[in-house]
Steps between C-alpha positions, in 0.01 A plus 500: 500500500741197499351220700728393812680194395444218805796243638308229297483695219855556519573092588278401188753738257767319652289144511450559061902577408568188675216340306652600204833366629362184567335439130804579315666252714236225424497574148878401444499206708218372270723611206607214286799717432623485901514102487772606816189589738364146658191375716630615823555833355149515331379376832665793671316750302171322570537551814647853500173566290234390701692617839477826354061476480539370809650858620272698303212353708718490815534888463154574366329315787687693730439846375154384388439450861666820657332754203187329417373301197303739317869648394569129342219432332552786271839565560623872346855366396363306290345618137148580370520193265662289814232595710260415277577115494521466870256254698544535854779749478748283234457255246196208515662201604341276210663692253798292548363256349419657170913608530606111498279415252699766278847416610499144604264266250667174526378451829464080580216353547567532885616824470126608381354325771676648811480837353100505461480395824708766584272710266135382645574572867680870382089561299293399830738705645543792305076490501500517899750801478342703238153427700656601841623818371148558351303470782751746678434750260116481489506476903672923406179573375258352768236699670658458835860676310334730340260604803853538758628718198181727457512550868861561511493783221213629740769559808303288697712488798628112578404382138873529401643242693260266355575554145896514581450132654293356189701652246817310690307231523470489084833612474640208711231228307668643144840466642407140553330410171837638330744318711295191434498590141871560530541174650276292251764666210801318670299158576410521168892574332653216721228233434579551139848485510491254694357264155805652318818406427760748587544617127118539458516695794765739390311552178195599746636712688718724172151541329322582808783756577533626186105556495504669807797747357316566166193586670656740737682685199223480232268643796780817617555573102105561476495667860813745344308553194172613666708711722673697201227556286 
């Protein structure tokens, strides 16, 4: 049976042919061959770029917050392979890093240092995330959970209300780790722009795009494939 396809689902389908849109539109105005397109236009797109994140995260907090987490952090739009890279429900925030590296190695002396302190603080924070989550998950198995649920499964008449009110109670503590996590990913993006110059940040922002697009269609090809066999 065909899953139910869910407004954000819907807005995220939208959210990548825009995407797409946008990296074909950086990649010529970093084109040697369009010497016509200046800074202000390459400024433009920047901006267009990271506006467009910005209402990616606008969109998934909201719907995060009306349908729950636990749909986000393994989100069924997206494929097996793509759901097998997430931290946190997307992509770990220090991987950025390992992107510029790639794309952009003539950073300046300067350059290196305000992005590893942009690094550093993303690591102590990624550790406090990936710990928070943890001890969420362990607190699932805890004798005190696992007693209301025995008792529950017993009909033991007002047990259920208990175990209704700690399993929101998780819920709303996972929604929290992944809107912080959510939040630490665009801290992160902006801090390292911020060391780049606005044709460093172009090149940024194509690769991580066109990593992002690759993934998604190298993961649905294998998805299709496993499907047909």
């Amino acid at each position: 049976m065909a899953t139910a396809t869910t407004p954000f689902e819907s807005f995220f389908h939208q959210w990548l042919d825009r995407q797409e849109t946008l990296l074909s539109q950086l990649l010529d105005a970093l084109s040697p061959e369009k010497p016509e397109y200046g800074d202000h236009h390459l400024a433009a797109l920047i901006e267009q770029s990271l506006s467009h994140y910005r209402l990616y995260y606008r969109e998934k907090s909201a719907a995060a917050s009306r349908d729950g987490a636990c749909l986000f952090l393994s989100p069924p739009w997206l494929s097996s392979f793509e759901r097998s890279l997430l931290w946190l429900g997307e992509f770990r925030p220090s991987t950025v890093f390992t992107l510029l590296r790639r794309v952009v190695p003539d950073l300046t002396p300067d350059q290196i240092r305000a992005v590893e302190v942009v690094r550093a603080e993303t690591r102590r924070e990624e550790r406090m995330l990936t710990e928070a989550m943890a001890a969420i998950q362990e607190s699932i198995a805890s004798p005190a959970m696992l007693g209301l649920v025995r008792r529950t499964a017993s009909q033991i008449d007002g047990e259920r209300p208990q175990v209704d009110e700690a399993v929101d109670s998780l819920k709303s503590a996972m929604l929290s780790v992944m809107l912080s996590a959510d939040s630490l990913r665009g801290v992160t993006v902006a801090g390292m722009v911020e060391a780049l110059s606005p044709v460093q940040t172009a090149a940024f922002l194509v690769a991580a795009a066109e990593f992002q697009l690759s993934v998604r269609r190298w993961g649905r090809e294998r998805d299709d494939q496993r499907v047909g066999r």
